[in-house]
C-alpha positions in Angstrom: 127.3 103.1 373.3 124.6 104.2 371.0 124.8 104.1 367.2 123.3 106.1 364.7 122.9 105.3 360.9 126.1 107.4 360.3 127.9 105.4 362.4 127.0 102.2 361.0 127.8 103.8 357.4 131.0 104.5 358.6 131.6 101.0 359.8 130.6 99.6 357.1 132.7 101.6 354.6 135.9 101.2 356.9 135.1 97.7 356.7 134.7 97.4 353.2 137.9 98.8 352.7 139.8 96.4 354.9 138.8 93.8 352.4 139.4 95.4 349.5 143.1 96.0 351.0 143.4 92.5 351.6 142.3 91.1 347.8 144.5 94.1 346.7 147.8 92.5 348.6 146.8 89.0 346.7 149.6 88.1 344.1 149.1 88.7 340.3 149.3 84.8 338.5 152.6 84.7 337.0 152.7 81.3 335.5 152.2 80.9 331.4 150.6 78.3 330.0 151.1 78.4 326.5 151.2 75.6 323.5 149.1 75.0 320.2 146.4 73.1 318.9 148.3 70.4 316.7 148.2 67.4 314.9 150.8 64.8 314.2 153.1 68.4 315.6 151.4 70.5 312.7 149.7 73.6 314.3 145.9 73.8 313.5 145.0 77.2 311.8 142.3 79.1 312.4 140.2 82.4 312.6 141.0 85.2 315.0 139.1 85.4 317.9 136.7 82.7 317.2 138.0 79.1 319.2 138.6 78.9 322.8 139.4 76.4 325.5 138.5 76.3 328.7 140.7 76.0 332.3 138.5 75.0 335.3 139.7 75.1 338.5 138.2 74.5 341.8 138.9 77.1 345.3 138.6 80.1 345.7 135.2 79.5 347.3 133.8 78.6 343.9 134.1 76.8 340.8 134.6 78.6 337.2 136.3 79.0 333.8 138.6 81.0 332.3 138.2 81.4 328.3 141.3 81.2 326.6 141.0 82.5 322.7 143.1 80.4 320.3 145.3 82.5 318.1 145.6 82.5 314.3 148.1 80.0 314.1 146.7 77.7 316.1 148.4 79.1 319.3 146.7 80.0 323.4 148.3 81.7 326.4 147.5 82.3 329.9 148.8 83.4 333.2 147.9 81.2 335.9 148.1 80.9 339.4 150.0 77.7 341.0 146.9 74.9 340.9 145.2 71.8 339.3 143.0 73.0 336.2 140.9 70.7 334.1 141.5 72.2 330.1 138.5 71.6 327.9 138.0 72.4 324.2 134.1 72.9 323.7 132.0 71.1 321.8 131.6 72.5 318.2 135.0 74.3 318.5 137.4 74.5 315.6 137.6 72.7 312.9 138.6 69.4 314.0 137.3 66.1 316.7 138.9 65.8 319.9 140.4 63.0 321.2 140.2 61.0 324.3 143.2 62.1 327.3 145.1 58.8 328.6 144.9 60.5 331.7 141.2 61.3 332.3 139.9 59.0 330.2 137.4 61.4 328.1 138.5 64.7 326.2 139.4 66.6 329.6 142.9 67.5 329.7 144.7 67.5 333.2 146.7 70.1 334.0 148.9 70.4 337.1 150.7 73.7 337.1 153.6 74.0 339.3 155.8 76.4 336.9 155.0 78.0 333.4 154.5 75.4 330.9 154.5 74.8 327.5 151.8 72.3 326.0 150.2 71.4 322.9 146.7 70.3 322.3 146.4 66.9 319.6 143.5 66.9 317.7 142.1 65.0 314.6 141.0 68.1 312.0 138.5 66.9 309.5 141.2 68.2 306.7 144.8 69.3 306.2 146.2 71.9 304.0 148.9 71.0 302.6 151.5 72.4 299.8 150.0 75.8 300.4 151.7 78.6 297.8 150.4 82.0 297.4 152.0 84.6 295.4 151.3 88.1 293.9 151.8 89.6 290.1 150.7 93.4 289.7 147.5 93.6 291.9 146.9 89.4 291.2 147.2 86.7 294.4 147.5 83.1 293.3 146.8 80.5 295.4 147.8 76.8 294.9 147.4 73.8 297.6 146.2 70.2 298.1 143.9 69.4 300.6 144.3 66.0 302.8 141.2 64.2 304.5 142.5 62.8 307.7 139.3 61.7 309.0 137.2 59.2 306.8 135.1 56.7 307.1 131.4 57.2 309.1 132.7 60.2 310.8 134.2 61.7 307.8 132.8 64.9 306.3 132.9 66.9 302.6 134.4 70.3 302.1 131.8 72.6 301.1 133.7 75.9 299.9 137.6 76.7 299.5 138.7 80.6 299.7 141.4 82.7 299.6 141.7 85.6 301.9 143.4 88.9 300.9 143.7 91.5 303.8 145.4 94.4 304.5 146.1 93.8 307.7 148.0 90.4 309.2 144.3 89.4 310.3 143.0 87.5 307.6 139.8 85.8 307.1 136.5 86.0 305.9 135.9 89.4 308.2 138.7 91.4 306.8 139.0 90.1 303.3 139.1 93.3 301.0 139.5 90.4 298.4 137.9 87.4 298.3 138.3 83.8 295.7 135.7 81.0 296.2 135.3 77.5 294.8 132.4 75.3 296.0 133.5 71.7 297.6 130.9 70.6 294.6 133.2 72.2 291.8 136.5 70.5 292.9 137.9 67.9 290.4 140.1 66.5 293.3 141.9 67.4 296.3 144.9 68.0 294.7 146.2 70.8 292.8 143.4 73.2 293.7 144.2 76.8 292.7 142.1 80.5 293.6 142.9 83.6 292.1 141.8 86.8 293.4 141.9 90.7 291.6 143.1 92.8 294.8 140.9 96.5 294.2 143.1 99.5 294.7 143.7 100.8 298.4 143.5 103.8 300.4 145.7 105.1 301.2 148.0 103.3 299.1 149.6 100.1 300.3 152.3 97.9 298.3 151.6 94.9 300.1 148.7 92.8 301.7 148.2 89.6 303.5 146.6 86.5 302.7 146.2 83.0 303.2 143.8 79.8 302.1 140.7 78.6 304.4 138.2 75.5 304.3 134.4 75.3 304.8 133.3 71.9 306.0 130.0 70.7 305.9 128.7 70.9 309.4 131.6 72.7 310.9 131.3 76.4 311.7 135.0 77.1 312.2 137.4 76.9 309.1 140.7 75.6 309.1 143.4 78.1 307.7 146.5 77.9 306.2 149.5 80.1 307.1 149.1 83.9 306.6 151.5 85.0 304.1 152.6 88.9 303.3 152.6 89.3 299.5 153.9 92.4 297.4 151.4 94.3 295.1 
């Protein structure tokens, strides 16, 4: 039988669509993993958007990553398929130092995934928040709060500015702040007792309420650490 282009086209496209069909029929991944990045059991705060971890797994006639974005209080979630994943934090993610798996041996974290699971991520952050209080009086947010230097020592690292974050929206950092307190690390007498207060400007249209919550510059570390966001009445 003789061929002509058409033909071949035609092939081709039935072809095609025979494969497509058959990734189509595949199964969706329906097991969560889900935990938080902790320490001592304390989840790590952070910005939106702005830490991930990674899940490697090998098949599938190749080998690469899923990004996984850590949530603002400290929290990740996937859905997986069945399979052996390697989880990895980056390096120069968050503010905190990984530590070394039993398991693997390094900061690689095994993870066999028969089922959903829930599992949380230790780390060692450079600081803690602690004793966080912020309130609000007419269009005023105080903010009171200790700070606690977990690692010290060679490895240990200053805190180069303090803030609180007013937004009016429950995402709240340095990108949504409509109003914005900062001491510099330089200017703190001690770690205790440190306290930010913050003039909210009038907002459009008019909203009774905002959010807000403390966050820590260290030197040498691009992410902050974050206390938890509170909703405060105006």
């Amino acid at each position: 039988m003789k061929l002509n282009f058409k033909n071949i086209l035609g092939m081709m496209g039935i072809a095609a669509s025979l494969v497509s069909c058959k990734y189509d029929n595949y199964d969706e991944p329906s097991f969560q993993l889900d935990g938080r990045i902790t320490y001592q059991g304390e989840p790590i705060g952070v910005s939106y958007n702005d830490v991930y971890i990674e899940l490697w797994e090998s098949g599938w006639q190749r080998l690469g990553n899923i990004g996984v974005a850590v949530d603002q209080d400290g929290s990740y979630s996937s859905l997986l398929f069945k399979g052996d994943y390697k989880m990895i934090i980056p390096n120069n993610q968050g503010p905190f130092r990984k530590i070394t798996n039993d398991q693997s041996g390094n900061d690689t974290i095994p993870v066999n995934l028969t089922g959903s699971l829930t599992m949380d991520i230790e780390v060692m952050p450079y600081y803690m928040i602690r004793n966080a209080n912020i309130v609000a009086g007419g269009n005023n947010v105080t903010a009171t709060f200790d700070l606690d230097q977990i690692i010290t020592g060679v490895d240990a690292k200053n805190v180069q500015e303090v803030s609180l974050y007013v937004s009016k929206t429950a995402f709240v950092d340095n990108r949504t702040s409509i109003a914005t307190a900062n001491r510099g690390g330089g200017d703190l007498e001690s770690l205790s007792s440190i306290a930010l207060e913050v003039t909210v400007p009038e907002r459009v249209p008019t909203q009774d309420y905002a959010y807000a919550r403390v966050g820590v510059k260290i030197d040498g570390v691009e992410d902050r650490i974050f206390s938890e966001i509170v909703k405060v009445n105006l």
